[in-house]
N, C-alpha and C positions, 0 to 999 in steps of 0.2 A: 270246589267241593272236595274235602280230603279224602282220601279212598274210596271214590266212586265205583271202580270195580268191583270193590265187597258189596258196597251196598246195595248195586243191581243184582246181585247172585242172589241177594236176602229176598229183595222184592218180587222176583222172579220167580222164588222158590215157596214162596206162601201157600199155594196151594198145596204140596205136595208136605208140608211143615203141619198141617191141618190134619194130614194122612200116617205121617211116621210118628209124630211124641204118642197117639195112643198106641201104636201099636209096641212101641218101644216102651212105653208104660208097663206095657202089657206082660214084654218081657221080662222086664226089674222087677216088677211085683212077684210074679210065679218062677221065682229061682228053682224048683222041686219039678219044674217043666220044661224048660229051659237050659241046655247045658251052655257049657263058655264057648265052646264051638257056635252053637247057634245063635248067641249074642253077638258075639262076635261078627260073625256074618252078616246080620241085620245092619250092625255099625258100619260096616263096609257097603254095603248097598245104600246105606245117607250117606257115608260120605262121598260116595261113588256119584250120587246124584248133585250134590251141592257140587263136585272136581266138575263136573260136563254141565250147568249150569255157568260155571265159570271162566268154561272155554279153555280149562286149563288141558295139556297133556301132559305125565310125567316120564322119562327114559329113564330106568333103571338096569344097575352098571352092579354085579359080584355079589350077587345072591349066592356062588357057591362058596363063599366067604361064612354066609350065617350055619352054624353049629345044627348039625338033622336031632341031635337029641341032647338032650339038658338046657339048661337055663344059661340065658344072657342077658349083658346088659350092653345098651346102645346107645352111646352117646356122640349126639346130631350137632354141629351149628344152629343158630337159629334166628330165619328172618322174617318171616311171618304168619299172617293164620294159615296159609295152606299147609305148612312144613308137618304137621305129624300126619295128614291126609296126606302128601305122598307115601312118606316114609310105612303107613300101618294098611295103606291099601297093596301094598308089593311083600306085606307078611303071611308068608304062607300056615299060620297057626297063631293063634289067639296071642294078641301080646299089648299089654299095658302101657298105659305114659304117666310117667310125673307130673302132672297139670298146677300151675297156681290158679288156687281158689275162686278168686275173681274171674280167671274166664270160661273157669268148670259149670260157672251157674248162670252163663250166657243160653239164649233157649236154642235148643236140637244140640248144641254143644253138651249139656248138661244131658240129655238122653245117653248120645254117643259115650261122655264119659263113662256114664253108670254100665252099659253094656260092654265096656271093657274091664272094667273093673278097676278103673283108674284112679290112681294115686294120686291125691291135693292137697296143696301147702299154704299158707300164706309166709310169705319169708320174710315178715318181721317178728312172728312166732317163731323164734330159736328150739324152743324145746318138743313145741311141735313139730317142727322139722324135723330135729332131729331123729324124734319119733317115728313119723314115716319114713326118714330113710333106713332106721334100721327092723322096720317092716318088712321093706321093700329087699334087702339085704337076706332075709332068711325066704322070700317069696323066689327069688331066684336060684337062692341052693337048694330049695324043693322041687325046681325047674321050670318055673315062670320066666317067662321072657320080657322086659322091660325098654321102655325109650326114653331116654331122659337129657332135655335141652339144658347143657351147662352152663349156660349165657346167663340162662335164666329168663331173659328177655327177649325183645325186639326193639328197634327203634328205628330208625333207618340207614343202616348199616349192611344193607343191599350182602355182595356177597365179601362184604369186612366181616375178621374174625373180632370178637367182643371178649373181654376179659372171661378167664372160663372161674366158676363158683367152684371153689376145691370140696367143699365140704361134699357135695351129691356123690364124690368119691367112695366116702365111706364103705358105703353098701358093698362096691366092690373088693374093695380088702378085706372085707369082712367074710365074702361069699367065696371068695377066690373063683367067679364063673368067669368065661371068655369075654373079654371087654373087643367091640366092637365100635369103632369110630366111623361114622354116618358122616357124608361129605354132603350138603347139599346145596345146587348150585338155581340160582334164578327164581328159585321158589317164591322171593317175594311180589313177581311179578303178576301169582295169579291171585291175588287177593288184592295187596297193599300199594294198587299203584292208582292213576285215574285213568290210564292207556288202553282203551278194549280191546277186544280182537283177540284171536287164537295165541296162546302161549306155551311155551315147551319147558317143563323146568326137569331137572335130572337129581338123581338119588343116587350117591354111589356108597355101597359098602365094601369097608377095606378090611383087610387081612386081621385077624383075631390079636389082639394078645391076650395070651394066657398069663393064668395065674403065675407061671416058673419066670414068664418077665420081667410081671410087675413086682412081686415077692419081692419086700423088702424095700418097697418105695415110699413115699410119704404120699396125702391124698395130693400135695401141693406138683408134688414129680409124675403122679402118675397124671392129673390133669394137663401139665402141660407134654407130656410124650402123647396124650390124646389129642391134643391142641396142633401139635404139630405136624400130625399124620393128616389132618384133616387139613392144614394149610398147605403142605405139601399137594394134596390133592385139588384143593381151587388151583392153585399156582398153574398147575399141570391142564387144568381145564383152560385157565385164559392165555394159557399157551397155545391151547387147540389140539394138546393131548387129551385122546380120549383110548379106552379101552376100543379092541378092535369089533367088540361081539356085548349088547346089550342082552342081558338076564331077562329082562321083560316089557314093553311098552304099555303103556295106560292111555287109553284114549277112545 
């Protein structure tokens, strides 16, 4: 059976699936009651629930790496469904993902999305893409903070890097906000494998580049100077470097 482990997190969590879509309903309906803070929060407590249903842990590594004020954008590796549930349960303030559409309107996925207020593509619509990205682009220099998988995908490509999609760049040359590259290592272990049992996956966030770095690159340059900070950092993990002091554990 292929991904066995997601699909007992699924079966195991039914009850509690019966309990959160109305209330999260509840909150997408009455936006005038509801601030993003408080969505937000609720999103974190599902996914917080479905993370320890799955027996997952995550170690997170330069949280004082993320910007205390204005808008950024984050772009992560990406190996499977757990990856934006580590990466948005260690965000200390409301912050959005790029989701394609197809698995925005999977159920309790589909709540979570709406209570972040997340961004959805389908990426055979070019122009809708492009659409939301320069949405996304002006949500950021208003100071929205953003996470967005340039892979675009998963497949099984464990902790291999995937071609990075140049175009999700746009927004940031556009925004000129602090680009933040998301290392994320083992992730795909607490969803996408059939292996049960307790698993540890880690988040690391690196060093900013600002705008004065990137200024002047193409989205094709800055993608891979992102690509490469983030390879740089597996390399460094399957060496069994690690940072000496984790920012935060999950578990």
């Amino acid at each position: 059976m292929k991904d066995l482990r997601f699909k007992l997190t699924v079966a195991s969590s039914l009850y509690y699936v019966l309990y959160a879509i109305p209330k999260a309903n509840k909150y997408i309906k009455e936006t005038d009651k509801y601030s993003d803070e408080q969505c937000f929060d609720l999103a974190k407590d599902i996914m917080n629930f479905i993370r320890r249903r799955s027996k997952a842990a995550t170690d997170v590594y330069g949280l004082e790496n993320l910007p205390a004020d204005g808008g950024y954008l984050m772009y992560s590796n990406h190996q499977g469904r757990y990856d934006a549930l580590g990466i948005l349960l260690s965000q200390p303030e409301p912050c959005t993902v790029l989701w394609r559409s197809d698995r925005a309107k999977q159920l309790l996925v589909k709540q979570v999305s709406k209570l972040i207020r997340a961004e959805t593509i389908d990426p055979d619509k070019l122009l809708e893409t492009a659409r939301v990205i320069h949405e996304i682009e002006h949500k950021v220099a208003a100071g929205k903070r953003c996470l967005i998988f340039p892979e675009g995908y998963y497949s099984d490509n464990k902790n291999t890097l995937q071609e990075f999609k140049h175009g999700c760049f746009k927004c940031a040359l556009g925004s000129k906000v602090p680009v933040i590259p998301v290392a994320i290592y083992d992730s795909y272990k607490a969803m996408n494998t059939n292996k049960l049992g307790k698993v540890t996956t880690q988040v690391h966030y690196l060093k900013p580049i600002f705008s004065k770095e990137y200024e002047g690159l193409t989205t094709t340059e800055l993608a891979e100077l992102v690509k490469s900070r983030i390879q740089e950092k597996l390399d460094e993990i399957k060496n069994g470097i690690l940072p000496k002091e984790k920012s935060m554990v999950i578990k």
